[in-house]
C-alpha positions in Angstrom: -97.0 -157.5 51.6 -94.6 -156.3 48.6 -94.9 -156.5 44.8 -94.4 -159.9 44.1 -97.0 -161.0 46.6 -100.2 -161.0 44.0 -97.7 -163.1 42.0 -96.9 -165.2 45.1 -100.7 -166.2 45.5 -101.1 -167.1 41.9 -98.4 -169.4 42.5 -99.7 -170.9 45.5 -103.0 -171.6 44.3 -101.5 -174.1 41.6 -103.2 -178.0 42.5 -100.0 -179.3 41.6 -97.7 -177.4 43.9 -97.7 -179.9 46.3 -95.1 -182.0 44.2 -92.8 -179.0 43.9 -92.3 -178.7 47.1 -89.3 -180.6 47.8 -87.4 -178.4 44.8 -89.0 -175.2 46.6 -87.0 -176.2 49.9 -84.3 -177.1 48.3 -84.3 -173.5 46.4 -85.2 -171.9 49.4 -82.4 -173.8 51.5 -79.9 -173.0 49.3 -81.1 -169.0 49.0 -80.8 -169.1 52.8 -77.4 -170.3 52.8 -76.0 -168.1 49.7 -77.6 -165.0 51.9 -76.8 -166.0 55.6 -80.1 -166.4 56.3 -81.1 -163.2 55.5 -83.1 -163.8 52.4 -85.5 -166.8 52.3 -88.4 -167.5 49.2 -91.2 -165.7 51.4 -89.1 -162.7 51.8 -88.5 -162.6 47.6 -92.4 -163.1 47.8 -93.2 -160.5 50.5 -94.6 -162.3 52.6 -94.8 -162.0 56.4 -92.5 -165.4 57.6 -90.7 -167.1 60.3 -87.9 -169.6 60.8 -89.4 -172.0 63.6 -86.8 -174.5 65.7 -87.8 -177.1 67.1 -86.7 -180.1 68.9 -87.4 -183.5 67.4 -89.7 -185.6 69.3 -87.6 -188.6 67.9 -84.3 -187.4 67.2 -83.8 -184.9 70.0 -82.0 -182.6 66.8 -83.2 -179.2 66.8 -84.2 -178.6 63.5 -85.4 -175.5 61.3 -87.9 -174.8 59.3 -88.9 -171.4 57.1 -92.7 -171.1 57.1 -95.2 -168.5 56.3 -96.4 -166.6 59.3 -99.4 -164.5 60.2 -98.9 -161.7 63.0 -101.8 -161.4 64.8 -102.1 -158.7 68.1 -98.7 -159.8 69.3 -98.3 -163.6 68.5 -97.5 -165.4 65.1 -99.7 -167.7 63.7 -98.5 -171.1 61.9 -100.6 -173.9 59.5 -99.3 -177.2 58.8 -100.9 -176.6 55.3 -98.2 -178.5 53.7 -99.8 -177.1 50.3 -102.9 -178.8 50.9 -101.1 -182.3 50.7 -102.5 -185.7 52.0 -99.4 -185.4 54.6 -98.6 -183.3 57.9 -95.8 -181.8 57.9 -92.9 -183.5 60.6 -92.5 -180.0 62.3 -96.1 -180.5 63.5 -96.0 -183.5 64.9 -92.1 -182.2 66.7 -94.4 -179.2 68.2 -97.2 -181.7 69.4 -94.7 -182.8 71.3 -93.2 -179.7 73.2 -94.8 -176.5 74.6 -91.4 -174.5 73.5 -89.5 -173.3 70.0 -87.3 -170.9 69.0 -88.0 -168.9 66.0 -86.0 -166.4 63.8 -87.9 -163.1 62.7 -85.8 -161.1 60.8 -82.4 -160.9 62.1 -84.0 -161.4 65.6 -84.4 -165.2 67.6 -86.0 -165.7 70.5 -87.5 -168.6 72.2 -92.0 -168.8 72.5 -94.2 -170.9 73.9 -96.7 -173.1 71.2 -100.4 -173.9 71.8 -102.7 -175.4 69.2 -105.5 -173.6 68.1 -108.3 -175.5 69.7 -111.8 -176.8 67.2 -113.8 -173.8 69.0 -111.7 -171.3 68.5 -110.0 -172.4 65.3 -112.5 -170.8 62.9 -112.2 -167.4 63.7 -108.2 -167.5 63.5 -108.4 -169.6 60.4 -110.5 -166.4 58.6 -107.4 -164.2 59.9 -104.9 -166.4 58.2 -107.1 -166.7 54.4 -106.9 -162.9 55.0 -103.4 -163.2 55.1 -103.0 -165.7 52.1 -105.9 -166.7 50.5 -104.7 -169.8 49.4 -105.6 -171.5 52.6 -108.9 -172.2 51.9 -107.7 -173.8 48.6 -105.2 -176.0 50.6 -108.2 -176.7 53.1 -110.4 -177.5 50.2 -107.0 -180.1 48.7 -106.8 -181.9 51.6 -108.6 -184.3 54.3 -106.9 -183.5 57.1 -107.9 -181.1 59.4 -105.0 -178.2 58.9 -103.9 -177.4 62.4 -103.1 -174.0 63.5 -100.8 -173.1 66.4 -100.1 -170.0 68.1 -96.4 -168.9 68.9 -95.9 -165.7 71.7 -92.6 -164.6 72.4 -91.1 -165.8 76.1 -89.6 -163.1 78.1 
């Protein structure tokens, strides 16, 4: 975690962030570019983050996608929080689809394999992630959806 990260959560706990988010991708898109990918809005926020690729179900177009990450004993774990919004994120539904991705940690890619967290065993890595950032359980508490968790581990 850095210094900004208090500031980070503050920010994140806002109801109304949900509507920013297109303008915090966009910010965070064109921060990526200006830097090479070196610098995204979670690094500036010290927080621990991920770029996940994935193939589209539909499309077949690999797309990209930065996303706050929680390490946990040797995997990453990923929400499709979306804020706490009424929708689920389209990289969700691309992963549903696939048992593979590619992410970016760092300057470092590599492919993993992707398994959704399962209702029984959901709970206890769901405490892990609010440990992580907090604002989970606000998004949890925005939203009627059932926030899924998935579980990335690097492929040799």
């Amino acid at each position: 975690m850095g210094l900004l990260t208090p500031l980070a959560v503050r920010i994140g706990a806002i109801s109304w962030m949900p509507k920013l988010l297109p303008q915090i991708v966009w910010v965070d898109t064109h921060l990526q570019q200006a830097t090479r990918g070196r610098v995204s809005v979670l690094d500036v926020a010290g927080l621990p983050n991920l770029t996940l690729t994935v193939v589209g179900r539909k499309s077949g177009v690999a797309r990209s996608t930065p996303l706050l990450c929680v390490p946990h004993e040797g995997t990453w774990l990923i929400a499709g929080s979306y804020f706490g919004g009424p929708k689920m994120p389209a990289w969700v539904f691309n992963l549903r689809a696939t048992d593979r991705a590619e992410v970016a940690v760092g300057r470092e890619r590599f492919p993993v394999s992707v398994r959704e967290i399962e209702p029984g065993e959901r709970a206890a890595l769901w405490a892990v992630m609010v440990e992580t950032w907090p604002n989970y359980a606000k998004y949890e508490e925005r939203t009627d959806r059932l926030i899924p968790v998935f579980e990335l581990s690097r492929v040799s």
